[in-house]
Phi, psi and omega in degrees: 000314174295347182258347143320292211294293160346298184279358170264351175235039143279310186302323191280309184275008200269298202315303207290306185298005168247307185314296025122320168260309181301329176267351150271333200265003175280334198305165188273131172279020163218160181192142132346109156225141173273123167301139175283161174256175204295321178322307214113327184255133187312086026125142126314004116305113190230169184215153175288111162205150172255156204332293189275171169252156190238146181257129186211210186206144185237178177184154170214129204045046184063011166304169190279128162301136190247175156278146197262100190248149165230145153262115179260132180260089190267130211196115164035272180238044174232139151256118182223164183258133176237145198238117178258078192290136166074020192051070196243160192257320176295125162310165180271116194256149164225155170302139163284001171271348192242058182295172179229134216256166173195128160300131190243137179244162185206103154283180162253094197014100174041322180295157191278114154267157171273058187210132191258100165296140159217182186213161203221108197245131180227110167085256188213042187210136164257077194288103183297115177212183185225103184276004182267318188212174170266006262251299215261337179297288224276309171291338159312276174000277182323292232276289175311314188302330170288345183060178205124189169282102175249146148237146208221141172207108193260139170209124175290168176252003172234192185323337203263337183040062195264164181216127181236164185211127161178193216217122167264030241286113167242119167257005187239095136308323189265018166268330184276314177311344218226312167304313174268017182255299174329283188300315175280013156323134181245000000 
């Protein structure tokens, strides 16, 4: 009787660790945050970011790579990067007076798009922008809603010559579509 019992709740407990794994390796790579007030408490503005920090690698000036974590912030058609070095609980701040420009490459599920993005890191943010239009904010956008394999290589233009690199895997497309269709309700 005891060697029933033993094997029905080996079977039982086999089953609960594969549920248990298919919805982790299932889980949604974004989720809804709200901006804080001077408080501290959490604001009716909210943004698209993703759970985990996502992981890479920097260098500067052909120095040895180090590590990388990133946050990406999505807020109606603005996007921005917080560049985390060295595994810092702090973002990478620049003076907004001296800000720093950065060429951005974006694959796609392996492919090149063909569009030159840039970004403008001001304060503790790198902000994908158009100073003309929203053209490069908006195709990002579309490029998340399909979900996939992104890989991004941010490179500056200035002395210091930095390189961040990393890689995103989204495969619940219709989790960033089904959020942000959500959040940009009017």
């Amino acid at each position: 009787m005891k060697k029933i019992l033993f094997l029905i709740i080996f079977i039982f407990g086999c089953n609960n660790d594969n549920e248990i794994n298919l919805n982790k390796n299932n889980s949604p790579f974004w989720e809804v945050k709200f901006f804080v007030n001077q408080l501290k408490e959490p604001t009716n503005v909210g943004y698209i970011t993703n759970m985990d920090p996502i992981l890479g690698t920097f260098h500067r000036n052909n120095t040895s790579t180090s590590t990388l974590k990133v946050k990406i912030m999505i807020k109606e058609k603005a996007i921005a990067i917080k560049l985390y070095e060295n595994g810092e609980k702090q973002s990478v701040k620049i003076s907004m007076q001296e800000p720093i420009e950065y060429k951005i490459n974006i694959k796609h599920d392996n492919n090149d798009i063909d569009f030159n993005f840039r970004g403008i890191h001001e304060n503790d943010v790198v902000i994908i922008s158009d100073i003309i239009s929203t053209t490069h904010q908006t195709t990002l956008i579309n490029l998340f809603k399909l979900g996939g394999k992104f890989q991004f290589h941010l490179e500056t233009n200035d002395k210091n010559k930095s390189v961040y690199d990393f890689e995103l895997n989204d495969p619940l497309n219709f989790h960033f579509s089904e959020l942000y269709e959500n959040l940009n309700k009017s």
